[in-house]
ROKE-852094 format. One record per atom (N, C-alpha, C): residue number from 0; atom name; z, x, y; residue in three letters. Coordinates in Angstrom, 3 decimals. Layout:
BEGIN
<rec i="NUM" at="CA" up="Z" east="X" north="Y" aa="ala"/>
...
! end
This chain:
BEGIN
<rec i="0" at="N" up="87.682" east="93.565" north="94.258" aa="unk"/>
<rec i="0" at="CA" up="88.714" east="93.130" north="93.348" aa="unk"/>
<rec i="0" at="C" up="88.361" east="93.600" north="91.939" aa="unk"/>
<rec i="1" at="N" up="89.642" east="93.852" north="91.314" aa="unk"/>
<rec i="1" at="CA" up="88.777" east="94.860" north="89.891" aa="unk"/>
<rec i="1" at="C" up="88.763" east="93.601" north="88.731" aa="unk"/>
<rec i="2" at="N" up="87.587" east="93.422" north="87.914" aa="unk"/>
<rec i="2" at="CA" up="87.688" east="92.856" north="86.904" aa="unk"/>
<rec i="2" at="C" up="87.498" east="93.424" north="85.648" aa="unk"/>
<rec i="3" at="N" up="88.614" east="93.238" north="84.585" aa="unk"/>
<rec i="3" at="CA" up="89.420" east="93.597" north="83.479" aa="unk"/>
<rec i="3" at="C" up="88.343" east="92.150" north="82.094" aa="unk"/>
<rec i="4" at="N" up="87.857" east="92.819" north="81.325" aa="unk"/>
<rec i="4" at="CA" up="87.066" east="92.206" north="80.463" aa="unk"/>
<rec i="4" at="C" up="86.828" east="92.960" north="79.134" aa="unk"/>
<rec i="5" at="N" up="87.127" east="92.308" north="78.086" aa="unk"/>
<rec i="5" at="CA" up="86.817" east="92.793" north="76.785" aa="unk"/>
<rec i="5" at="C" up="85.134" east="92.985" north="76.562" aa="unk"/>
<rec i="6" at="N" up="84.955" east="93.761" north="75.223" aa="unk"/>
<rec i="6" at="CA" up="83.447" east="93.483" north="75.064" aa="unk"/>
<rec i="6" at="C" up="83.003" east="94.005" north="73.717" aa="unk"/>
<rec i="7" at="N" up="82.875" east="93.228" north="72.812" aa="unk"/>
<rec i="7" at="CA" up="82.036" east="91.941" north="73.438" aa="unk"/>
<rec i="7" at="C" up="83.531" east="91.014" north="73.862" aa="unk"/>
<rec i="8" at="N" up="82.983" east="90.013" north="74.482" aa="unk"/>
<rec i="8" at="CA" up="83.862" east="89.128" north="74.969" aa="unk"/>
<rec i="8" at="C" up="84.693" east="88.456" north="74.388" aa="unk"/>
<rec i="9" at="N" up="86.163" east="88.492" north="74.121" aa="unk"/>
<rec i="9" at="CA" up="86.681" east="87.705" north="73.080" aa="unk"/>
<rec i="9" at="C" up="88.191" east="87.022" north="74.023" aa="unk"/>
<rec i="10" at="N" up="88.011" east="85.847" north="73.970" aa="unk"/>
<rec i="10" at="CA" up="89.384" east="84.964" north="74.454" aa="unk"/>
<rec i="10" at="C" up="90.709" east="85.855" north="74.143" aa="unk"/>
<rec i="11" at="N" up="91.171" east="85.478" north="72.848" aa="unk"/>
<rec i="11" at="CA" up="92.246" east="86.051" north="72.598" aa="unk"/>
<rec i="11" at="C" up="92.565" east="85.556" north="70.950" aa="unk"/>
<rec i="12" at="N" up="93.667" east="86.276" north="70.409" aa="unk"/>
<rec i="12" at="CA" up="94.238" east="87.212" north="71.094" aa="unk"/>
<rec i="12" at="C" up="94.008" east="88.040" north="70.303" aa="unk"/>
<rec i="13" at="N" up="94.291" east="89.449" north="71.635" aa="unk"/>
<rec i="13" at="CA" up="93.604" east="90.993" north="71.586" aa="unk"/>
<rec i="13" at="C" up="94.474" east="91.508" north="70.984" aa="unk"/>
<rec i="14" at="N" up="93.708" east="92.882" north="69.914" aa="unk"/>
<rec i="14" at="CA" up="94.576" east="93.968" north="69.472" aa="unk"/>
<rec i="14" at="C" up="94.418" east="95.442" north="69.955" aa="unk"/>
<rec i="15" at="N" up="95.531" east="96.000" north="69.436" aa="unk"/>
<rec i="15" at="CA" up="95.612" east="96.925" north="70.275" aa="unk"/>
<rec i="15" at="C" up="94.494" east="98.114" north="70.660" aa="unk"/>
<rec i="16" at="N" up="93.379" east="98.339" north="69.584" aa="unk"/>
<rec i="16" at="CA" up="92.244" east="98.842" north="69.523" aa="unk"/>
<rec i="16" at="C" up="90.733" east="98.037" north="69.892" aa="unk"/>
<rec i="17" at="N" up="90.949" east="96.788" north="71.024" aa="unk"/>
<rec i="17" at="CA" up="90.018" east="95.846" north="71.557" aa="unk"/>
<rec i="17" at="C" up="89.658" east="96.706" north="72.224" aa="unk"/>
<rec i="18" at="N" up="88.197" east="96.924" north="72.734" aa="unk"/>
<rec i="18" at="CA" up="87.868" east="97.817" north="73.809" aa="unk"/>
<rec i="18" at="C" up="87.732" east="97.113" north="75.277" aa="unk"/>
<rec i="19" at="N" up="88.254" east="97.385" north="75.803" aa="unk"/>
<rec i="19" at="CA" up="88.328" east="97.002" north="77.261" aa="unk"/>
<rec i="19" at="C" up="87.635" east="97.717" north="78.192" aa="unk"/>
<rec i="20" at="N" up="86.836" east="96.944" north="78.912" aa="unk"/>
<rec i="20" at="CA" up="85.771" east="97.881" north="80.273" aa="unk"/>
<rec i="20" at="C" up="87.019" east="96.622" north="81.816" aa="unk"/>
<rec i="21" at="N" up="86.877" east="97.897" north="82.598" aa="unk"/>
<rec i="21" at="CA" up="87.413" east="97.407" north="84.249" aa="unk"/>
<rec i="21" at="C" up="86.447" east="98.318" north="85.271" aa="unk"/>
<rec i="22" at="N" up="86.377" east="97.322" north="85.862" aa="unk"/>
<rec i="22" at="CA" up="85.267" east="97.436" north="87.023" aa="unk"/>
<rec i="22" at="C" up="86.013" east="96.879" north="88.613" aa="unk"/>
<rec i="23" at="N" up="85.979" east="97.729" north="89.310" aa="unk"/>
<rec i="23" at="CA" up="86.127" east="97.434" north="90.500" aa="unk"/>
<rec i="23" at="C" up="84.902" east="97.716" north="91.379" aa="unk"/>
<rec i="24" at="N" up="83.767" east="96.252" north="91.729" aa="unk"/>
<rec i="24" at="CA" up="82.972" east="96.733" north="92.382" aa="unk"/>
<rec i="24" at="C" up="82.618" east="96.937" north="93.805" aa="unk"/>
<rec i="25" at="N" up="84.153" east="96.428" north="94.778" aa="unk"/>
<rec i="25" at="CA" up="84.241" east="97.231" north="95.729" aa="unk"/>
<rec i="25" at="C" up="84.953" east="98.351" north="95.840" aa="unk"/>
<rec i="26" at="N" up="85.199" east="98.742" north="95.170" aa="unk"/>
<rec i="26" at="CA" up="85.138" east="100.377" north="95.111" aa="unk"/>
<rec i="26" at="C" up="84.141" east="101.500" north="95.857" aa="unk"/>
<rec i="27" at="N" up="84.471" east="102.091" north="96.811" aa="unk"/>
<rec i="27" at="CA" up="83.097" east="103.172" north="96.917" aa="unk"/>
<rec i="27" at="C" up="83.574" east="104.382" north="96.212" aa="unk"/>
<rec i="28" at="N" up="84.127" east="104.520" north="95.790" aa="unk"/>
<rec i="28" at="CA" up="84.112" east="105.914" north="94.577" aa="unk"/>
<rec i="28" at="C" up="83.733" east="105.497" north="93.441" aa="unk"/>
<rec i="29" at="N" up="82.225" east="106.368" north="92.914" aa="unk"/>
<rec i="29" at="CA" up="81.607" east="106.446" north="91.853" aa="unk"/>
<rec i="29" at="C" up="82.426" east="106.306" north="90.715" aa="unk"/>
<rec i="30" at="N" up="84.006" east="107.273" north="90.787" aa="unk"/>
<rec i="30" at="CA" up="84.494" east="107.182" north="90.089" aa="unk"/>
<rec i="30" at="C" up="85.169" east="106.277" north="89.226" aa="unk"/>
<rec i="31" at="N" up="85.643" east="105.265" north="90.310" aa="unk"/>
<rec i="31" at="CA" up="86.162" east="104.067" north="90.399" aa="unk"/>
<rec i="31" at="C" up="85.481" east="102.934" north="89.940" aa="unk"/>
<rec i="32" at="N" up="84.131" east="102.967" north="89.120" aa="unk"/>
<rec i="32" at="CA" up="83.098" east="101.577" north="89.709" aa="unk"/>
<rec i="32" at="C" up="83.640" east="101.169" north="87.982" aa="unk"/>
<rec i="33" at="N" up="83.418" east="101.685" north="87.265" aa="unk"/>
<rec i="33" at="CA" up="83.433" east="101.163" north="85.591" aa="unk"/>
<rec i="33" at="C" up="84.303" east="102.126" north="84.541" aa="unk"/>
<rec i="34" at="N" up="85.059" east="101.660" north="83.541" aa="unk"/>
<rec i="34" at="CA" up="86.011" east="102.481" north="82.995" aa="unk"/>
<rec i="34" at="C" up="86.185" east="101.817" north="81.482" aa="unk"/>
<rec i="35" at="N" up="85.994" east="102.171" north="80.550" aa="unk"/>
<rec i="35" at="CA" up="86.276" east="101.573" north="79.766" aa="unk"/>
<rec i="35" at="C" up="87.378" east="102.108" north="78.810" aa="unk"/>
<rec i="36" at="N" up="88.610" east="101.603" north="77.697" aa="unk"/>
<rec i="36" at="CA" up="89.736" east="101.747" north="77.442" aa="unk"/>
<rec i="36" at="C" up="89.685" east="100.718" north="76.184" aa="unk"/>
<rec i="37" at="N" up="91.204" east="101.100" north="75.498" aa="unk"/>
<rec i="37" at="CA" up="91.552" east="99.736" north="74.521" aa="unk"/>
<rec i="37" at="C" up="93.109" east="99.369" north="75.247" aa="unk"/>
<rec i="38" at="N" up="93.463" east="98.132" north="74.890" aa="unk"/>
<rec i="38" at="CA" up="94.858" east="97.752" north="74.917" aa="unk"/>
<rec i="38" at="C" up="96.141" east="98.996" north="74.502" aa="unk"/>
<rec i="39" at="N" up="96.092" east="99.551" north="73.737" aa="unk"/>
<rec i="39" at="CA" up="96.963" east="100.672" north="73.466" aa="unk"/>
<rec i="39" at="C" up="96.916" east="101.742" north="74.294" aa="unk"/>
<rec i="40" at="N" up="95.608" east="102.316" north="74.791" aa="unk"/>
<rec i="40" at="CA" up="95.823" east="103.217" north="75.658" aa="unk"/>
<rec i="40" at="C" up="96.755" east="102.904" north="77.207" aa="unk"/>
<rec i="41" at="N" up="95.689" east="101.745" north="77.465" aa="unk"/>
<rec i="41" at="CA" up="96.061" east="100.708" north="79.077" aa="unk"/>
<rec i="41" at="C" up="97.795" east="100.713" north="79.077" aa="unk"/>
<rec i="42" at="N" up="98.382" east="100.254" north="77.794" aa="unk"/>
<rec i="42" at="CA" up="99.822" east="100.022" north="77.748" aa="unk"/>
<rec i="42" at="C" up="100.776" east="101.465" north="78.058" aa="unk"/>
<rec i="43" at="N" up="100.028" east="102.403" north="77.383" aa="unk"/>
<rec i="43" at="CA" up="101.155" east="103.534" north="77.131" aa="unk"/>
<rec i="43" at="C" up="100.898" east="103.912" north="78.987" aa="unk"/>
<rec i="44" at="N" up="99.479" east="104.181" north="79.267" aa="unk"/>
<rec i="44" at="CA" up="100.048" east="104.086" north="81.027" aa="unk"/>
<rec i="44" at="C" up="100.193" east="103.352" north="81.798" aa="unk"/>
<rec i="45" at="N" up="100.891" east="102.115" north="81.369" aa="unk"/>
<rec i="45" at="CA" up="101.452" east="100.932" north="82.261" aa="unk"/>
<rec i="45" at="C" up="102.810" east="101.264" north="82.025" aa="unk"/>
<rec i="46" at="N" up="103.006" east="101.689" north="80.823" aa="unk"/>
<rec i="46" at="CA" up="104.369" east="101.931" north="80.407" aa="unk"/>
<rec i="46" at="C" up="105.186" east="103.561" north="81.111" aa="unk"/>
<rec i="47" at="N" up="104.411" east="104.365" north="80.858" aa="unk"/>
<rec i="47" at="CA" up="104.622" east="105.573" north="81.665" aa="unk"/>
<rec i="47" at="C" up="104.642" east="105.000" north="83.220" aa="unk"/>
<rec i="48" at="N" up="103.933" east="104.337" north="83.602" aa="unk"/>
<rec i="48" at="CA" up="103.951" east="104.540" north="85.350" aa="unk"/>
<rec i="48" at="C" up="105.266" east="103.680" north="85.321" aa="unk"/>
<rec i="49" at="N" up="106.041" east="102.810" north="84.806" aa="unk"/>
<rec i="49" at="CA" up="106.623" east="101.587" north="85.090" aa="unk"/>
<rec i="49" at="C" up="107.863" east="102.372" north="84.956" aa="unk"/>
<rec i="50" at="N" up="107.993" east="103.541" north="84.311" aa="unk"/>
<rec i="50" at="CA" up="109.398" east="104.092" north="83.635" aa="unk"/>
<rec i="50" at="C" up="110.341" east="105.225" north="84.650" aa="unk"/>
<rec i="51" at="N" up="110.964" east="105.889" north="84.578" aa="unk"/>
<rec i="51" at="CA" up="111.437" east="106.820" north="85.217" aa="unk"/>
<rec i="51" at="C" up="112.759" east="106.956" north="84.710" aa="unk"/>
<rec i="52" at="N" up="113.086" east="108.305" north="83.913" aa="unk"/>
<rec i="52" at="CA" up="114.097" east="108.522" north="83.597" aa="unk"/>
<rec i="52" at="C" up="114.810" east="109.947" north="84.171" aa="unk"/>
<rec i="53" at="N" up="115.811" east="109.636" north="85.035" aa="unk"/>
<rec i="53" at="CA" up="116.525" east="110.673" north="85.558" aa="unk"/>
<rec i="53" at="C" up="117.469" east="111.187" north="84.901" aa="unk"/>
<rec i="54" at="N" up="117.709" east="112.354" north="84.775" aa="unk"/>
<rec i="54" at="CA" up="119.022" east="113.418" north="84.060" aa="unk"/>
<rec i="54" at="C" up="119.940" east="113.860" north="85.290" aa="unk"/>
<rec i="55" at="N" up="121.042" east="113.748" north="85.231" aa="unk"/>
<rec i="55" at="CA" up="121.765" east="114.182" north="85.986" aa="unk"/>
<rec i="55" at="C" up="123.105" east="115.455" north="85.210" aa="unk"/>
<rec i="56" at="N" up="122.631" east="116.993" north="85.217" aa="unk"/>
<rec i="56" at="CA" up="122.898" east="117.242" north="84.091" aa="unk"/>
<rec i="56" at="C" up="123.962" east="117.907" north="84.832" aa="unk"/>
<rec i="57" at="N" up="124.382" east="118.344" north="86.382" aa="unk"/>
<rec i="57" at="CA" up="125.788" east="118.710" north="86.555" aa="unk"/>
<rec i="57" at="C" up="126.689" east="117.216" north="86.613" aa="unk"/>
<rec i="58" at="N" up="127.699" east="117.309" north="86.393" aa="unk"/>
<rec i="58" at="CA" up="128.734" east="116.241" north="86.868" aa="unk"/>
<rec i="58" at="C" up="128.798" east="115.541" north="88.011" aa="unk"/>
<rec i="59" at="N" up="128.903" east="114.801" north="88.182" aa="unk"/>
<rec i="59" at="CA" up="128.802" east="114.486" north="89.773" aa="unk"/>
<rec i="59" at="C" up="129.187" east="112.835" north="89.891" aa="unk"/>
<rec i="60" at="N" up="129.972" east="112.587" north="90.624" aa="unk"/>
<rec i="60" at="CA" up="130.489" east="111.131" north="91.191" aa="unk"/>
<rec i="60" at="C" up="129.305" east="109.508" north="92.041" aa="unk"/>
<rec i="61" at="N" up="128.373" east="110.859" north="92.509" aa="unk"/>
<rec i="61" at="CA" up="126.930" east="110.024" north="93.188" aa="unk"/>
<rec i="61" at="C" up="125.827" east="110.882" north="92.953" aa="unk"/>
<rec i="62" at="N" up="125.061" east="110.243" north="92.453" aa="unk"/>
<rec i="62" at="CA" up="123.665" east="110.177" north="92.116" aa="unk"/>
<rec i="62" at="C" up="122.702" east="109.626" north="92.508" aa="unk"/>
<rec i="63" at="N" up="121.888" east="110.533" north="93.300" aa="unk"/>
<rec i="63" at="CA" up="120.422" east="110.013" north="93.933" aa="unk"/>
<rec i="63" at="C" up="119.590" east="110.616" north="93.662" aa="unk"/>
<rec i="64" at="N" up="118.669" east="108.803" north="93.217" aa="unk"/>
<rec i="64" at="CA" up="117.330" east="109.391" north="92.539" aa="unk"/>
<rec i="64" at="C" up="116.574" east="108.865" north="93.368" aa="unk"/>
<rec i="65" at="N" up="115.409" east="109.665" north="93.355" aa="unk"/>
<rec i="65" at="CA" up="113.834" east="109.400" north="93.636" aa="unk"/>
<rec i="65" at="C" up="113.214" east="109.237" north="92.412" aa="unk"/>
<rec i="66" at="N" up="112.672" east="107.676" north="92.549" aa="unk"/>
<rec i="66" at="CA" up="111.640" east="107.878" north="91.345" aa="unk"/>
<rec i="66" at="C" up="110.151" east="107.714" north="91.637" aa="unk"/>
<rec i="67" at="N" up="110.259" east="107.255" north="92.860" aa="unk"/>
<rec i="67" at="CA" up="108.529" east="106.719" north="93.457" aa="unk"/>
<rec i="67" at="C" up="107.708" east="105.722" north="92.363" aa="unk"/>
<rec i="68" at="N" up="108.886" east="104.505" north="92.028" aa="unk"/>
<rec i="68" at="CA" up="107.867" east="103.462" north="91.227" aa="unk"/>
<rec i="68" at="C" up="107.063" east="102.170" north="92.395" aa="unk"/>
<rec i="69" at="N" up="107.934" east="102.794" north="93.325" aa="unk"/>
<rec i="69" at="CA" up="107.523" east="101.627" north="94.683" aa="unk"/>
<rec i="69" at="C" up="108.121" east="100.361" north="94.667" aa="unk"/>
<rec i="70" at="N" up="108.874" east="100.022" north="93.839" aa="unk"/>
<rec i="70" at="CA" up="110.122" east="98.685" north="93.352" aa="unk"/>
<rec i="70" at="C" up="111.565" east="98.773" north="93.436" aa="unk"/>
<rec i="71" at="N" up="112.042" east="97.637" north="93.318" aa="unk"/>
<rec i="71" at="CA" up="113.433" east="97.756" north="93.343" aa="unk"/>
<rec i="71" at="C" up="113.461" east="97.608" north="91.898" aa="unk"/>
<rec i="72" at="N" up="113.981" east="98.752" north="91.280" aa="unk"/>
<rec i="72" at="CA" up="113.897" east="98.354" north="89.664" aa="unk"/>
<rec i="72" at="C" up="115.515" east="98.295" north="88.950" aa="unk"/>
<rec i="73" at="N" up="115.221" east="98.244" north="87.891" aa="unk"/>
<rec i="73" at="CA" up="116.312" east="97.859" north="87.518" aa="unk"/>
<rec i="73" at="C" up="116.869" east="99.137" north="86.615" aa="unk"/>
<rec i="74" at="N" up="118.339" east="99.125" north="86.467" aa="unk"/>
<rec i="74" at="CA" up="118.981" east="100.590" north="86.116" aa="unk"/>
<rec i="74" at="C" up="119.740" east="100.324" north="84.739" aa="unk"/>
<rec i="75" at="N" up="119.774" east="101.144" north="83.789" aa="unk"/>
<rec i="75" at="CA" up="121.336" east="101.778" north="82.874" aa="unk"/>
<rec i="75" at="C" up="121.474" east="102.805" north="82.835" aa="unk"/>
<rec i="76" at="N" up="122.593" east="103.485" north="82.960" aa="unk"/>
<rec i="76" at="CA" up="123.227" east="104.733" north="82.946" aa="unk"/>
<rec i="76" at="C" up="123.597" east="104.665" north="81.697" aa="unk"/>
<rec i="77" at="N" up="123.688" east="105.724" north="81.137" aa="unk"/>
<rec i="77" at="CA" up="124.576" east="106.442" north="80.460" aa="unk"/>
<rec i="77" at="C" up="124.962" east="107.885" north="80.257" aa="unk"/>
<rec i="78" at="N" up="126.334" east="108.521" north="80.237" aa="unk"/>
<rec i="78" at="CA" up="126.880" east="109.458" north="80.390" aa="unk"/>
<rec i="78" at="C" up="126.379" east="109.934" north="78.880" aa="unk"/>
<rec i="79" at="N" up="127.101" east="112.105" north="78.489" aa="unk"/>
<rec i="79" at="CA" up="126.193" east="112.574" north="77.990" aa="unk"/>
<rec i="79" at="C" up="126.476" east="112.065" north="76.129" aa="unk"/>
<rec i="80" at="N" up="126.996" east="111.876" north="76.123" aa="unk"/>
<rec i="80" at="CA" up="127.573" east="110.773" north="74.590" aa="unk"/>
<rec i="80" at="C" up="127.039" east="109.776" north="74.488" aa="unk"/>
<rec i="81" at="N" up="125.878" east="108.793" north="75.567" aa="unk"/>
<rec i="81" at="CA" up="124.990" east="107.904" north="75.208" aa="unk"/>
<rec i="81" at="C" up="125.680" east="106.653" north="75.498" aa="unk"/>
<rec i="82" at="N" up="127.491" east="106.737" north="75.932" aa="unk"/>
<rec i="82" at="CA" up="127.717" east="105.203" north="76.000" aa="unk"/>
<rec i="82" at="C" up="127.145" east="104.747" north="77.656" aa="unk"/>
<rec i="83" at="N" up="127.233" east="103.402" north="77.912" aa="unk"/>
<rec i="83" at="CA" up="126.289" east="102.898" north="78.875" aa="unk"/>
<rec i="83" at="C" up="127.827" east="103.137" north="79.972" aa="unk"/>
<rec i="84" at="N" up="127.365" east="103.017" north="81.340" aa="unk"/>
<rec i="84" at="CA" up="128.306" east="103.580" north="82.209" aa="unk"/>
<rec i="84" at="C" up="128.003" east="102.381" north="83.166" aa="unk"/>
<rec i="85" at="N" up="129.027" east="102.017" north="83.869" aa="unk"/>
<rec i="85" at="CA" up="128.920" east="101.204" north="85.137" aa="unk"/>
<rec i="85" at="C" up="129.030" east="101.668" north="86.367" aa="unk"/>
<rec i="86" at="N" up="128.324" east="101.775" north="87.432" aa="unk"/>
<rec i="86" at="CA" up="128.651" east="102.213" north="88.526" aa="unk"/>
<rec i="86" at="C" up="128.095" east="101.405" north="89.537" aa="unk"/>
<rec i="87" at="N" up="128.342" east="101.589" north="90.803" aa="unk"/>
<rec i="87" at="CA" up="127.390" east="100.862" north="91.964" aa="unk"/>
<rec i="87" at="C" up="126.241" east="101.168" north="92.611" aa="unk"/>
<rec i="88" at="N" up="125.556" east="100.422" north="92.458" aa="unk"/>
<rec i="88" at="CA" up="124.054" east="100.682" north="92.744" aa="unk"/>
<rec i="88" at="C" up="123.569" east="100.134" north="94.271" aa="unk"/>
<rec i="89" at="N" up="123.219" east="101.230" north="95.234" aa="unk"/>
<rec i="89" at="CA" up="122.926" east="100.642" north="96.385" aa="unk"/>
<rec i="89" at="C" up="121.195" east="101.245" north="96.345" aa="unk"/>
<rec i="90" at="N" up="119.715" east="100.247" north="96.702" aa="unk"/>
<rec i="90" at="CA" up="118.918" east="100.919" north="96.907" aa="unk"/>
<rec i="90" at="C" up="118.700" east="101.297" north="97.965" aa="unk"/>
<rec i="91" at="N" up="118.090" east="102.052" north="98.404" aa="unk"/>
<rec i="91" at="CA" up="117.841" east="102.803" north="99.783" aa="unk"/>
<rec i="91" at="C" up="116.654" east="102.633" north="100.064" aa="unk"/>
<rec i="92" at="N" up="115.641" east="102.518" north="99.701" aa="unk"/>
<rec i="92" at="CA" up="114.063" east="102.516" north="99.923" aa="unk"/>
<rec i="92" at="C" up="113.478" east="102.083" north="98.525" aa="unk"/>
<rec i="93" at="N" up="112.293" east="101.565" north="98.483" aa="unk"/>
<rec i="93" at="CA" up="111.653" east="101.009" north="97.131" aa="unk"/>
<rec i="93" at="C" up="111.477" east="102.361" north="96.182" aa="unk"/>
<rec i="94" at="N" up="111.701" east="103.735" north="97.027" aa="unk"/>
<rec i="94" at="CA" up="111.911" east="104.385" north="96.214" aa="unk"/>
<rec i="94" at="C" up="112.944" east="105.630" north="95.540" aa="unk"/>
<rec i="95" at="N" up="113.861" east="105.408" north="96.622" aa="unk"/>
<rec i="95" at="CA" up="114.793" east="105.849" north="96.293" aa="unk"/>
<rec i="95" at="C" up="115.956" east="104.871" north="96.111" aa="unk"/>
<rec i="96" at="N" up="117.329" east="105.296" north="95.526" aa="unk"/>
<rec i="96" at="CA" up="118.642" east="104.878" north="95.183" aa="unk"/>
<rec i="96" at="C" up="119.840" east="105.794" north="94.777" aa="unk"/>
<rec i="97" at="N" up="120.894" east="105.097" north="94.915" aa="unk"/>
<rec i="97" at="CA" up="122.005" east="105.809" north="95.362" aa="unk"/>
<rec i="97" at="C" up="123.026" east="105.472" north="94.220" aa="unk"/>
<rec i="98" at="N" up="123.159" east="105.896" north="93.296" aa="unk"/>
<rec i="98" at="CA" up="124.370" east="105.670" north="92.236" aa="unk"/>
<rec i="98" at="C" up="125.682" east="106.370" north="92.203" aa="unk"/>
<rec i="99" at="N" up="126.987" east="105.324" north="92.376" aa="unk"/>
<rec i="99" at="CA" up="128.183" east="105.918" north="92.311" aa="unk"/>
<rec i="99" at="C" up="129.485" east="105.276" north="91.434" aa="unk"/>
<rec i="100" at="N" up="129.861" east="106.233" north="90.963" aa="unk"/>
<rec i="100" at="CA" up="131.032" east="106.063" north="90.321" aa="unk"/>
<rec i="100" at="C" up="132.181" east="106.475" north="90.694" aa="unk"/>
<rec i="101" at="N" up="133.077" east="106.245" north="89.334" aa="unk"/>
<rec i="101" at="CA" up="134.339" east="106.777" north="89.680" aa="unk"/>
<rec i="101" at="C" up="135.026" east="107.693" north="89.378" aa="unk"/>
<rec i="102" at="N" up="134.381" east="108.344" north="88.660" aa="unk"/>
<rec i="102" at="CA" up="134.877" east="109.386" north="88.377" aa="unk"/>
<rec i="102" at="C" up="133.289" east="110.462" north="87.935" aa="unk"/>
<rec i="103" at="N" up="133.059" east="111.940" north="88.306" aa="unk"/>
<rec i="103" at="CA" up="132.343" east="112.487" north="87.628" aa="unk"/>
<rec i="103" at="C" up="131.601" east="112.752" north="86.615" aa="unk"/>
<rec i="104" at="N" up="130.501" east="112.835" north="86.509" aa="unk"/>
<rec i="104" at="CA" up="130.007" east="112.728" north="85.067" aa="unk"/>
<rec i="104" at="C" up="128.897" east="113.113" north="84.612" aa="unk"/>
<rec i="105" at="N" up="128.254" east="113.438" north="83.768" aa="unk"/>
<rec i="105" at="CA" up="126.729" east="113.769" north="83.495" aa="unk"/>
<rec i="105" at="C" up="126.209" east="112.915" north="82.607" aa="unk"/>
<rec i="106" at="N" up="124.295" east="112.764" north="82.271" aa="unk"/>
<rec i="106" at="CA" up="124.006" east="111.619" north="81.428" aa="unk"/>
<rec i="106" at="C" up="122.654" east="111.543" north="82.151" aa="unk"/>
<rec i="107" at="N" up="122.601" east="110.141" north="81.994" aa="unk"/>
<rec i="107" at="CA" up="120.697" east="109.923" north="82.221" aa="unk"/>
<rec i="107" at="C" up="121.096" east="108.671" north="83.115" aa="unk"/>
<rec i="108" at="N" up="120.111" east="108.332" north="83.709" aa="unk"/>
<rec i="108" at="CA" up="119.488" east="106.934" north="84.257" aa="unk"/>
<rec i="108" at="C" up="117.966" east="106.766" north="83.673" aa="unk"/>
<rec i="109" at="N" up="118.124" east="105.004" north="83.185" aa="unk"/>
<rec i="109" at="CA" up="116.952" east="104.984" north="82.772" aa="unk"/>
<rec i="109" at="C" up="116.585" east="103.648" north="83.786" aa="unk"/>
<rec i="110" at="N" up="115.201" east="104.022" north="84.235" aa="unk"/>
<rec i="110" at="CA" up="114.706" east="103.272" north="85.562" aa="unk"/>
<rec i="110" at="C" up="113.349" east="102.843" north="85.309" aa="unk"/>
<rec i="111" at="N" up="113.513" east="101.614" north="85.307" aa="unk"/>
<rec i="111" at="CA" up="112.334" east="100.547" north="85.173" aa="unk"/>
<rec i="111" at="C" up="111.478" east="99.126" north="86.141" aa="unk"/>
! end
């Protein structure tokens, strides 16, 4: 089980340049055993892995994305002018989904 610990040791609360060591010591990869980080780094790749933003840059009525976050996450569209778009959202697998509208269109999905 990995344990997540400041150091020196401080309750709280942490800023974003606290240095953080994580240790997983059943781990058998060397690699894996000790790591150390601050809060700002840890966030920006919690934040990157958590995100997924799809472009859908021909027109199109249905849209399927793969994002491989492994969740059922949650969606906004918007077409290429930035306003937010409604359509129906069916998921298909934790990592894929199926977006459709009503009429054609291009824009982004932003997936979290």
């Amino acid at each position: 089980m990995p344990i997540i610990t400041t150091y020196p040791f401080k309750k709280a609360p942490l800023n974003e340049k606290d240095e953080i060591i994580i240790s997983d010591s059943q781990s058998s990869s060397p690699n894996l055993k000790t790591k150390t980080t601050n809060i700002d780094a840890l966030s920006k790749i919690i934040n990157l892995k958590s995100t997924f933003v799809f472009s859908q840059s021909v027109p199109s009525a249905t849209w399927t994305v793969i994002h491989d976050l492994n969740k059922f996450p949650s969606v906004t569209v918007v077409n290429s002018h930035k306003e937010e778009v409604i359509g129906d959202l069916k998921y298909n697998t934790t990592n894929q989904l199926t977006l459709t509208f009503s009429a054609p269109f291009s824009g982004q999905a932003y997936i979290n």
